[in-house]
Each structure stands twice: as structure tokens, then as C-alpha cells.
PAZASE-650028 format. One record per residue (C-alpha): residue in one letter; x, y, z. Coordinates in nm, 4 decimals, decimal comma, always signed. Layout:
N
+---+----------+----------+----------+
: r :     east :    north :       up :
+---+----------+----------+----------+
: A :        X :        Y :        Z :
...
+---+----------+----------+----------+
***
This chain:
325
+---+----------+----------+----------+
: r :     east :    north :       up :
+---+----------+----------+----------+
: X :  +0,0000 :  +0,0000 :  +0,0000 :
: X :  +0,0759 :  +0,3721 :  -0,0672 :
: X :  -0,0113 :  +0,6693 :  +0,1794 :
: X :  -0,1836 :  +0,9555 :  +0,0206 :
: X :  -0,3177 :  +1,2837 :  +0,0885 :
: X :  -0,6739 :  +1,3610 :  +0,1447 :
: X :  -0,9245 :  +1,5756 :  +0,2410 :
: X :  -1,2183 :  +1,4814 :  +0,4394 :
: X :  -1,5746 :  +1,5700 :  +0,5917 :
: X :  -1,6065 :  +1,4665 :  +0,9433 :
: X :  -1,9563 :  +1,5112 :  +0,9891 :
: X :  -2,2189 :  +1,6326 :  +0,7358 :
: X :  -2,2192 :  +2,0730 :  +0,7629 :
: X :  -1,9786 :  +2,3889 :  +0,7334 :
: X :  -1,6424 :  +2,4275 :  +0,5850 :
: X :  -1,5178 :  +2,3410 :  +0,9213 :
: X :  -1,5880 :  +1,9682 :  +0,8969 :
: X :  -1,3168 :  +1,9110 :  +0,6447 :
: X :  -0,9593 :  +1,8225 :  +0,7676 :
: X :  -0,6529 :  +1,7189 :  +0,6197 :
: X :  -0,5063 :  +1,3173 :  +0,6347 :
: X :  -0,2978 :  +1,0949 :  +0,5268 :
: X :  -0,4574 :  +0,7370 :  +0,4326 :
: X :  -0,2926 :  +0,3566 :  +0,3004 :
: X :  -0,4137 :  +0,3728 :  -0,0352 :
: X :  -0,4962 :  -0,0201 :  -0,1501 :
: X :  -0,3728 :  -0,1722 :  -0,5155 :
: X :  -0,5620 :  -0,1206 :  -0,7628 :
: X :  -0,8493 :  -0,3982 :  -0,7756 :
: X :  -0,9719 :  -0,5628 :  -1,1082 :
: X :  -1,0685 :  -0,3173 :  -1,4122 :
: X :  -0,9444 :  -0,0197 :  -1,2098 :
: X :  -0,6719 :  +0,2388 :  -1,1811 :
: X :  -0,4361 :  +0,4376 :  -1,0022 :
: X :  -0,4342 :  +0,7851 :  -1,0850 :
: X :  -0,2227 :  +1,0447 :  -0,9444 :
: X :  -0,3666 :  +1,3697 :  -0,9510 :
: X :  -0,2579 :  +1,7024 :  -1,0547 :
: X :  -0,5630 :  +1,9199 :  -1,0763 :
: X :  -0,9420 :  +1,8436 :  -0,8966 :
: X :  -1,2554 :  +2,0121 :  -1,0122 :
: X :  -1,4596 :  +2,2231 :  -0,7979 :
: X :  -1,8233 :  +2,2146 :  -0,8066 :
: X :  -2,1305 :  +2,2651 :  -0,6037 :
: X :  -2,1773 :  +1,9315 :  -0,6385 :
: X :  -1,8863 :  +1,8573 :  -0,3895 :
: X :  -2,0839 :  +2,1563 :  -0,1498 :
: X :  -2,4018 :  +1,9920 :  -0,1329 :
: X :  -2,1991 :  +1,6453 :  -0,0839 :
: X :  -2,0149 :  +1,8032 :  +0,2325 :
: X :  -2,3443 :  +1,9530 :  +0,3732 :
: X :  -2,5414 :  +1,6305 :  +0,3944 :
: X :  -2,7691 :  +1,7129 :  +0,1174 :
: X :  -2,5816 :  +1,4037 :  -0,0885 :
: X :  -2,4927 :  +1,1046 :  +0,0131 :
: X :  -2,1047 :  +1,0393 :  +0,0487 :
: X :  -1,9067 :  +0,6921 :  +0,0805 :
: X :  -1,8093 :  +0,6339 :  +0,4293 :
: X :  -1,4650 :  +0,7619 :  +0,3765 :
: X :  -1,6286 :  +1,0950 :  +0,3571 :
: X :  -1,4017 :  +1,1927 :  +0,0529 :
: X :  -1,6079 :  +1,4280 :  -0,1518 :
: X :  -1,5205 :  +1,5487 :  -0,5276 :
: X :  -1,6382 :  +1,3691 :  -0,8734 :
: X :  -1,3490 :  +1,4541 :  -1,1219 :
: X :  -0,9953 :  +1,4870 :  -1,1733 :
: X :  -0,7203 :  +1,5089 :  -1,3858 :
: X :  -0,3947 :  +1,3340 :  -1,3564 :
: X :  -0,1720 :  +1,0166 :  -1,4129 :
: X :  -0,2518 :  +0,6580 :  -1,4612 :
: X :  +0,0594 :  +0,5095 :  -1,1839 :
: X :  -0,0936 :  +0,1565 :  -1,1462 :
: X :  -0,3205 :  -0,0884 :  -1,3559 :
: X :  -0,5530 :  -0,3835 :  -1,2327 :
: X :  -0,6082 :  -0,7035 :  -1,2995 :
: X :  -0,7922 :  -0,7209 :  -1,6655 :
: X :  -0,7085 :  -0,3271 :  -1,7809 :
: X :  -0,6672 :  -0,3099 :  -2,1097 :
: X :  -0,8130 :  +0,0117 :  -2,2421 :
: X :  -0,5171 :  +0,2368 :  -2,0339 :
: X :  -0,1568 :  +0,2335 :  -1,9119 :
: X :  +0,0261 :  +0,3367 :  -1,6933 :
: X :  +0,1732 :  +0,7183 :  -1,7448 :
: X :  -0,1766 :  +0,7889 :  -1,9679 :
: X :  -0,2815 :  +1,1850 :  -1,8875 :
: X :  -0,6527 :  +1,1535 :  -1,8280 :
: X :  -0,9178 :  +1,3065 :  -1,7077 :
: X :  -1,2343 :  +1,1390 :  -1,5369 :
: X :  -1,5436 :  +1,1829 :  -1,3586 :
: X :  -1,8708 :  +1,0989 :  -1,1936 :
: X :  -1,9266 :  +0,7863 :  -0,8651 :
: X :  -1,7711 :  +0,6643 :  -0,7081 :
: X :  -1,6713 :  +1,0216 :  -0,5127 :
: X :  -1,3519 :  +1,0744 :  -0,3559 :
: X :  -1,1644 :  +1,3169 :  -0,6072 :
: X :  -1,0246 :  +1,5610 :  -0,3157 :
: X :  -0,7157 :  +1,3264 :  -0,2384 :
: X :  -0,3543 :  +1,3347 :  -0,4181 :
: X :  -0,4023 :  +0,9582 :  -0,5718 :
: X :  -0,6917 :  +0,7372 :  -0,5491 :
: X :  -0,8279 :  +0,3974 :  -0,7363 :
: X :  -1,0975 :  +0,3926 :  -0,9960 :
: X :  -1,3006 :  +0,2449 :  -1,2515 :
: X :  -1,1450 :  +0,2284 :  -1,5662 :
: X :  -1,3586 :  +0,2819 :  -1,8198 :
: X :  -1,3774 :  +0,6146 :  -1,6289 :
: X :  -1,0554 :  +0,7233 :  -1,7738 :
: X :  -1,0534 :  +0,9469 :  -2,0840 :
: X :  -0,7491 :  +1,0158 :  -2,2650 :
: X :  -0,6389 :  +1,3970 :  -2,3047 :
: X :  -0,5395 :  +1,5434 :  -2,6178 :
: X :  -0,1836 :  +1,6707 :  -2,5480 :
: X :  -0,3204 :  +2,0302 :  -2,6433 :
: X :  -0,5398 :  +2,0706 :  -2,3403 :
: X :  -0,3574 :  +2,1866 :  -2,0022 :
: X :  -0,4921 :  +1,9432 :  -1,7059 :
: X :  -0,5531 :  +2,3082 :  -1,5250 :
: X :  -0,7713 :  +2,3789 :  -1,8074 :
: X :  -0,9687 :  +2,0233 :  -1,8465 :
: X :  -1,0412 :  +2,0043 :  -1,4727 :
: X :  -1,1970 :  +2,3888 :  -1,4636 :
: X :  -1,4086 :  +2,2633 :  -1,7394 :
: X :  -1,4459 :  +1,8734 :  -1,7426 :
: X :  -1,7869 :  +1,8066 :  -1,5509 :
: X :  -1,9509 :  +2,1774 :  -1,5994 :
: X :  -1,8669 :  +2,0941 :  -1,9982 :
: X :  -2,0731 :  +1,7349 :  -1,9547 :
: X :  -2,3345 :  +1,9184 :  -1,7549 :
: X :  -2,4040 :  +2,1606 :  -2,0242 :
: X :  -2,3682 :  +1,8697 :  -2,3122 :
: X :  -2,6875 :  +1,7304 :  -2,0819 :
: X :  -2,8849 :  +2,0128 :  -2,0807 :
: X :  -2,7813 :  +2,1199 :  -2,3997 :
: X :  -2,8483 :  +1,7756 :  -2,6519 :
: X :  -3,0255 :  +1,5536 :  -2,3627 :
: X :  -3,2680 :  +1,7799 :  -2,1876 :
: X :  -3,3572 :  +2,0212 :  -2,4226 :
: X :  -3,2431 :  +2,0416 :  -2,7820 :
: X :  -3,0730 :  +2,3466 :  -2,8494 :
: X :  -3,0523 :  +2,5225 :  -3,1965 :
: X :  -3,0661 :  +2,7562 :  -3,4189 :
: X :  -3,3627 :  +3,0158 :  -3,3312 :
: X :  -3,3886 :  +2,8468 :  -2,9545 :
: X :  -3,4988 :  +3,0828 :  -2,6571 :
: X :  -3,2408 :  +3,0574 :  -2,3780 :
: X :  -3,2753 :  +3,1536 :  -2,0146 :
: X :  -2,9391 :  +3,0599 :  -1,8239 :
: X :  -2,9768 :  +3,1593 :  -1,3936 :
: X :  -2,5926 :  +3,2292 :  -1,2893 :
: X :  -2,4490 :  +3,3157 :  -1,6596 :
: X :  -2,1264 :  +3,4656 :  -1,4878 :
: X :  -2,0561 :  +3,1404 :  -1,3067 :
: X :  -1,8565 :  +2,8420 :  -1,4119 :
: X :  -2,1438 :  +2,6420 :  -1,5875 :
: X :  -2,3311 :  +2,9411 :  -1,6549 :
: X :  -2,0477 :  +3,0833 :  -1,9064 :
: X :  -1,9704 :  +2,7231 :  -2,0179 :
: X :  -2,3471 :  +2,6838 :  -2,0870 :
: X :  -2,3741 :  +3,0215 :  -2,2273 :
: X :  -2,1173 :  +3,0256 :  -2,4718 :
: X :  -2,2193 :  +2,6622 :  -2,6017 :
: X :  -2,5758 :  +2,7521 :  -2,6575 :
: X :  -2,4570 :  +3,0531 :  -2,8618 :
: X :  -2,2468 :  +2,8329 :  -3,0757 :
: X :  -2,5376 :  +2,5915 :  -3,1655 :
: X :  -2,7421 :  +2,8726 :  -3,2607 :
: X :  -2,9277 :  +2,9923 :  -2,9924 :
: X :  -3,0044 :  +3,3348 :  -2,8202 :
: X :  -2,9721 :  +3,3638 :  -2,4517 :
: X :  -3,0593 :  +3,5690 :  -2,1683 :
: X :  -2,8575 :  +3,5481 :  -1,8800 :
: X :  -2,9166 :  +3,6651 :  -1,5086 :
: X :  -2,6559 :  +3,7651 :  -1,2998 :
: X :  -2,6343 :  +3,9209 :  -0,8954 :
: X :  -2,4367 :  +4,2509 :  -1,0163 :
: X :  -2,2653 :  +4,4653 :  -1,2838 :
: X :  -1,9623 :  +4,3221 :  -1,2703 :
: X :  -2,1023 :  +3,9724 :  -1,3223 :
: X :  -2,2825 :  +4,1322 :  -1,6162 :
: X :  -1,9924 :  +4,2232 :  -1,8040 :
: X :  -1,8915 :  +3,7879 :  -1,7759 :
: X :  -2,2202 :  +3,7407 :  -1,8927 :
: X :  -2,2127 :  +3,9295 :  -2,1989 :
: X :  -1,8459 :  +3,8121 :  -2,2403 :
: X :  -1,9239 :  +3,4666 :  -2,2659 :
: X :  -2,1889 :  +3,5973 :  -2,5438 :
: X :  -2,5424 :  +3,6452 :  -2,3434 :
: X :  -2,7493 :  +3,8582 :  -2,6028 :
: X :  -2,9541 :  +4,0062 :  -2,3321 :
: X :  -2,8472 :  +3,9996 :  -1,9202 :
: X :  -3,0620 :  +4,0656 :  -1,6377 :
: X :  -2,9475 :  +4,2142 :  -1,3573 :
: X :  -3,0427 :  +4,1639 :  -0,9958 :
: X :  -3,1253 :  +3,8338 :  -0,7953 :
: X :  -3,4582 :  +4,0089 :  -0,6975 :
: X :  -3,5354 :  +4,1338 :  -1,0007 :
: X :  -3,9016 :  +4,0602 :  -1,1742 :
: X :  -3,7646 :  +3,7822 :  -1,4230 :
: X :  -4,1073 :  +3,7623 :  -1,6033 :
: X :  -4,1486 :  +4,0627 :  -1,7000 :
: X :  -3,7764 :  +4,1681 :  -1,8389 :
: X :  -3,8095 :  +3,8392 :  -2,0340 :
: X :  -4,1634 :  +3,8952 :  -2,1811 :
: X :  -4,0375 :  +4,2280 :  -2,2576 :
: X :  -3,7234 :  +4,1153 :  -2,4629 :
: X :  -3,8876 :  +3,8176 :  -2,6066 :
: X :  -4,2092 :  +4,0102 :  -2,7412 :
: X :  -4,4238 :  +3,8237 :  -2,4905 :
: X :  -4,3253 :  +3,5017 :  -2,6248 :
: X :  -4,1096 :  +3,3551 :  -2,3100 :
: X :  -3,8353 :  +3,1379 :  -2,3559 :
: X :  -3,7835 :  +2,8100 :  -2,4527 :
: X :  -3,6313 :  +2,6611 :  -2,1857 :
: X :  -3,4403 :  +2,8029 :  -1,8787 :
: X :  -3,1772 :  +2,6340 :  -1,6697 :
: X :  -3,1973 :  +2,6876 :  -1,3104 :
: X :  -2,8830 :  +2,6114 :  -1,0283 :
: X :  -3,0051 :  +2,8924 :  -0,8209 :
: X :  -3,2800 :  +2,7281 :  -0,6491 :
: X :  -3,4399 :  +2,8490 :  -0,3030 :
: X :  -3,7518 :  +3,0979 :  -0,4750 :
: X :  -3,5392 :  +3,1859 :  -0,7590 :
: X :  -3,7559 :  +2,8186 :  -0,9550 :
: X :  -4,1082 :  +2,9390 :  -0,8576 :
: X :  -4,0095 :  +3,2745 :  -1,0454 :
: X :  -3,8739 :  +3,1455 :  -1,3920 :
: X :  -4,2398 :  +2,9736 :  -1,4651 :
: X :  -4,3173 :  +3,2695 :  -1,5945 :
: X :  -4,0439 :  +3,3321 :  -1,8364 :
: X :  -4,1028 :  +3,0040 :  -1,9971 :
: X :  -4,3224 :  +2,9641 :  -2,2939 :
: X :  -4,6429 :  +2,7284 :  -2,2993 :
: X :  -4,5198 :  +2,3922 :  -2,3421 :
: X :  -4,1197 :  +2,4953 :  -2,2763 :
: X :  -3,9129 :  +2,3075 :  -2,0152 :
: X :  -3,7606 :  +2,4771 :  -1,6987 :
: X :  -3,4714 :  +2,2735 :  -1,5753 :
: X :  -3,3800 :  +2,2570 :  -1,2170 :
: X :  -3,0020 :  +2,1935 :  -1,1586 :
: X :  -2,9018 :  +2,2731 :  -0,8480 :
: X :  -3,0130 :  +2,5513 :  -0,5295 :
: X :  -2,6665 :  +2,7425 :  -0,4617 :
: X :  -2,9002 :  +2,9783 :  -0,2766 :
: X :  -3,0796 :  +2,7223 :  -0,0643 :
: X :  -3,3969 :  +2,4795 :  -0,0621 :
: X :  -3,6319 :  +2,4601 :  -0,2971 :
: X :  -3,9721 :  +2,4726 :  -0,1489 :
: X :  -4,2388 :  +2,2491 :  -0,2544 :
: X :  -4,3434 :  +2,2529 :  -0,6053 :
: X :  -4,7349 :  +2,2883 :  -0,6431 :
: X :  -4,8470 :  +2,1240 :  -0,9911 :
: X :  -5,0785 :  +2,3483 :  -1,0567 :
: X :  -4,8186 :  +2,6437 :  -1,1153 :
: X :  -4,6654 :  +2,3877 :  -1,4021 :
: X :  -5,0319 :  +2,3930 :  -1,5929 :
: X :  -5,2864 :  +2,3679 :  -1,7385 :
: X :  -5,2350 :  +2,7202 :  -1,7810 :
: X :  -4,8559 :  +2,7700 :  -1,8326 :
: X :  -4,8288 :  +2,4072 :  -1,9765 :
: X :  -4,4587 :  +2,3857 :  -1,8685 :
: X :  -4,2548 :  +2,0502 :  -1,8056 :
: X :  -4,0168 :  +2,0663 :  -1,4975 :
: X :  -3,7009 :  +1,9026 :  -1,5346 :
: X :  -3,4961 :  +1,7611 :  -1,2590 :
: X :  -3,1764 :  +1,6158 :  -1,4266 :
: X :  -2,8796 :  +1,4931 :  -1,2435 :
: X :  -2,5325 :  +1,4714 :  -1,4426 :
: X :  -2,4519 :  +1,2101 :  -1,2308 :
: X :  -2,7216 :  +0,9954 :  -1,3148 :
: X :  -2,6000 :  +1,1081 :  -1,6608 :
: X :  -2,2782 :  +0,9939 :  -1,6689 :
: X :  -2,3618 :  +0,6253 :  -1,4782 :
: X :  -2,4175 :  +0,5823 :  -1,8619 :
: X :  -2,1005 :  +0,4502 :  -1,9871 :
: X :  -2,2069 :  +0,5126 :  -2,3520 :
: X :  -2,3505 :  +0,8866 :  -2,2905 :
: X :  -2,0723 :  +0,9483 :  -2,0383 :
: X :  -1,7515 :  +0,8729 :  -2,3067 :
: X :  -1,9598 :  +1,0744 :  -2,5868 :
: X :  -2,0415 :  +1,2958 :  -2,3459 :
: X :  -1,6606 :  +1,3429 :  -2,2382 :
: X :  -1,5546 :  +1,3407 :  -2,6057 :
: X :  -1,7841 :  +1,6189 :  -2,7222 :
: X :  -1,6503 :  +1,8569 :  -2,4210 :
: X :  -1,2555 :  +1,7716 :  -2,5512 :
: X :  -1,3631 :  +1,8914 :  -2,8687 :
: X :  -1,5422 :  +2,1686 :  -2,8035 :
: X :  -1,2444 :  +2,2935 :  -2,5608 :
: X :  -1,0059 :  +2,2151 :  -2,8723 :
: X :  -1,2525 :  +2,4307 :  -3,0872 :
: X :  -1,2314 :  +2,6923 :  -2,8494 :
: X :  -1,5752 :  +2,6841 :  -2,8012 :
: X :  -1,5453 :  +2,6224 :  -2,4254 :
: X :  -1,2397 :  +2,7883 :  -2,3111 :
: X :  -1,0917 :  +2,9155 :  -1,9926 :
: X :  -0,8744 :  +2,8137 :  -1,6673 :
: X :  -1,0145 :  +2,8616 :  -1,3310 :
: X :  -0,8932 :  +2,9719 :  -1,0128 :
: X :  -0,6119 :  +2,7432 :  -0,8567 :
: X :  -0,6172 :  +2,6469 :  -0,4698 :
: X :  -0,3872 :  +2,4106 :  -0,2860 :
: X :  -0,5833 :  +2,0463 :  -0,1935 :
: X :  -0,5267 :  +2,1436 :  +0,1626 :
: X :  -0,7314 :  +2,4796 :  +0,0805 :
: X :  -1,0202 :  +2,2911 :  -0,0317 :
: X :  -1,2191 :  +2,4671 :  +0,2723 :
: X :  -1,1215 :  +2,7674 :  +0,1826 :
: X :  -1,2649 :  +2,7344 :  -0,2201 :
: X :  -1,5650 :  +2,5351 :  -0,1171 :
: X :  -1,6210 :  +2,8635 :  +0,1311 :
: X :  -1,5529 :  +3,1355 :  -0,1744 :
: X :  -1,7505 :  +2,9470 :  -0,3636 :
: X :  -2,0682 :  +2,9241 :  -0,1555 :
: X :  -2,0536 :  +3,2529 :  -0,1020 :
: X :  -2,1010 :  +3,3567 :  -0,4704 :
: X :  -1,7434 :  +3,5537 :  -0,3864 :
: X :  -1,6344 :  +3,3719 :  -0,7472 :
: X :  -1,6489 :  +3,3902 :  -1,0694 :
: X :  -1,6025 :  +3,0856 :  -1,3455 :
: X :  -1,4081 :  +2,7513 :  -1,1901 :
: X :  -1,1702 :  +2,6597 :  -0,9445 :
: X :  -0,9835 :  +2,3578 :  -0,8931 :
: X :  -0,7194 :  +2,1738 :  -0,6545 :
: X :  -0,3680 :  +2,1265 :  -0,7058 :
: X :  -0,2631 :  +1,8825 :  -0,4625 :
+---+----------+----------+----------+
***
């Protein structure tokens, strides 16, 4: 056995449950690998993990992608070898640690043109927007787009890939600053102001039409408002609730009247699909190659993790961070 460095929840909560070890790491068993890692994603994923809201292994190891080297090979691997650069993600979790075991047919080969900074501040939001994008609602040429959180990590990733397939989006942000990321990552139209009357800006700058669909990781009251930017028979997409619990969904606010379909997609769930995970995975490499989804995060050490997870929550961020342990 190896020791390793991770980083840890102790009990389901705040950024002070996490603390710093050093663990045996096991072989490699059959159809896995060893990878060591030089760059972690960040996501709220990983937040809602450390809070309880997810369930975690026992370890209490949180984090669903990474980048790094293959170091060791089980029994039956033939697909990877050792020294591959890869990148990976979805279950089992336990990405915050130096080197760790796993599946592998999670591994997917990097094109040497693509930094592993770059693939891990990208990797999972890129799959998440491939989901909403091509799975969840087909996005094209003339498509309505309302994206919650445009200045974030998967809100500019989302953003900008909607553009390219042809779509027009409007984008809410908190502030003026995030505004300016918005419209960067090519929003068409941005509304500004957590509080501010979604409905109505959007029926304004669609003509009364609404949109087509609109993606949601805000949550807390922020879903109950976007009905009403969403065109009869549109989809509204809940991803996520950075800003707390959703309440209770009453059906009647979905139709007959608004005729809407609510969405509840998990990219997890997603990528447990080995086929629709690796063309998933492939279409996000290509894309970055294209330039289509470009852009590096915000680097913290794996023993800052609290800190990240903490800037992060706090919507003190803008675009990805990852680990460099």
C-alpha cells in the first residue's frame, strides 16, 4: 500500500468539517486504476456532498473529477496504461485526495493540447451543459435561452455553447460586474439583480413570447419565479439551489395554464451511462479544442479545499476553481 493525501468531511455541515489526512491507499483492484492527480474540479456538487444534502461513501471523501496520471493498472485493464494523462469523472466520489483507485472505463485520454488546469476547470460543468444542452432540451438555431448564474462556471460554459449551436440567450446575474462575464461569454440580453421581476424583463425582450427553456442552479424561490419566463409547453430545468432549498413545487403552477414541463436532471445519473458518459466526455474535448469552451479557473492548494468550497458558496467567485494537490 501507498499513503496519500486527502481531504475529508467529518460530519455532514460547514467548511469546518473538512480536515486534512494521510490514508494507506490499496492496489488497484480488477478493471481499475491508479491515478495520481494534478488538478481536482470544484463544483457545487462537492458543497451539497459536504453539507449532507448528498450522500457520500463512508470515507467521507467528496469530489467527482480529476485530472492526472494513470501510476498503477488492475487485474484485466486493457483500455489504459500506466503514465496515460486523463481526465475522469462521476461515482464513485472521492476526487479531493492526491491519488486514489478507480473504474477504468472512467478514464478518458487527453489530447496533449489541453492543459490538465484547463480540463479540470471545465471537465464536468462541460458534460453538464452537453446534458442540458443535446439531452434535456435540444438546443438550436432560433432556440430561446434563459441561463440563472451566466457569470458562473457552468453558466459561461453553458452560455457560450448555446450561442455556438445557434441559440439566443438571456442570462441573469447578482451585479454589474457579473454582467460584463455574462455578456463576455456571449449572453445577447443579461438581467441584472437576484430580486429582479424575471417575467417581466423576459416577456419584454422576447415580445411576450417567453423562452424556450431556462436552466436553473439557483434554487431556493429563484424556480417558482422562472415559470413565468417560460413559454407554454417549454421546459424549466432545475439543476441545483446554490441559494438554498427549494420549497415544494405545487403542480398546478406547471399547468394547465402555463403548460410547462419541470425538469430535474442529475449529471450524475447522466454519466452512470457509460455510452452517454464517453460521448459525453468526447464532445466537451472537442469543443475545448474548438475553443468553443475555453478558460482556466482559479487554482487552490488540496489542503485549501475549505477555503474554495467557502468562496464558492458565497457567490465571492467567478467561473471555476480547482485543486492542485
Amino acid at each position: 500500500m501507498v499513503m496519500t493525501k486527502i481531504v475529508r468531511v467529518r460530519a455532514p455541515g460547514g467548511i469546518e468539517q473538512f480536515e486534512v489526512a494521510e490514508v494507506a491507499l490499496a492496489p488497484p483492484a480488477a478493471d481499475e486504476i491508479r491515478v495520481r492527480q494534478t488538478a481536482i474540479g470544484v463544483n457545487f456538487v462537492d458543497i451539497y456532498q459536504r453539507a449532507g444534502l448528498y450522500p457520500m461513501p463512508p470515507a467521507g471523501i467528496p469530489g467527482i473529477e480529476g485530472v492526472g496520471l494513470v501510476s498503477a493498472i488492475g487485474d484485466g485493464v486493457t483500455t489504459l496504461a500506466v503514465g496515460d494523462r486523463i481526465a475522469y469523472a462521476g461515482a464513485p466520489v472521492g476526487a479531493y485526495a492526491a491519488e486514489r483507485n478507480l473504474p477504468a472505463w472512467r478514464g478518458i485520454r487527453l489530447p496533449a493540447a489541453l492543459s490538465d488546469a484547463r480540463v479540470a476547470s471545465v471537465f464536468v460543468k462541460g458534460i453538464t451543459a452537453h446534458m442540458l444542452l443535446h439531452k434535456v432540451y435540444p438546443v438550436g438555431s432560433g432556440t430561446w435561452v434563459l441561463a440563472h448564474s451566466a457569470a458562473g462556471g457552468l453558466g459561461q460554459l453553458l452560455t457560450r455553447w448555446a450561442v455556438h449551436l445557434g441559440a439566443t440567450v438571456i442570462g441573469t446575474v447578482g451585479s454589474e460586474a457579473k454582467a460584463a462575464l455574462a455578456r463576455t461569454a456571449g449572453a445577447q440580453h443579461v438581467i441584472v439583480g437576484r430580486d429582479a421581476d424575471f417575467g417581466a424583463h423576459v416577456a419584454d425582450i422576447t415580445g411576450g413570447r417567453g423562452v424556450d427553456v431556462a436552466f436553473d442552479g439557483v434554487g431556493g424561490s429563484t424556480l417558482a419565479r422562472t415559470f413565468a419566463c417560460v413559454r407554454p409547453f417549454g421546459v424549466v430545468a432545475s439543476i441545483g439551489q446554490s441559494a438554498g432549498a427549494i420549497p415544494p413545487v405545487d403542480v398546478s403552477e406547471l399547468g394547465p395554464r402555463r403548460s410547462l414541463m419541470l425538469a430535474r436532471p442529475s449529471v450524475l445519473a447522466y454519466m452512470n451511462n457509460a455510452m452517454e458518459y464517453r460521448r459525453a466526455a468526447e464532445a466537451v474535448l472537442a469543443a475545448m479544442e474548438a475553443g468553443i469552451l475555453p478558460g482556466e479557473g482559479v487554482a487552490y492548494r488540496l489542503d485549501e479545499a475549505a477555503k474554495a468550497q467557502g468562496e464558492l458558496e458565497a457567490g465571492r467567485t467567478s467561473g471555476a476553481l480547482y485543486l492542485v494537490p
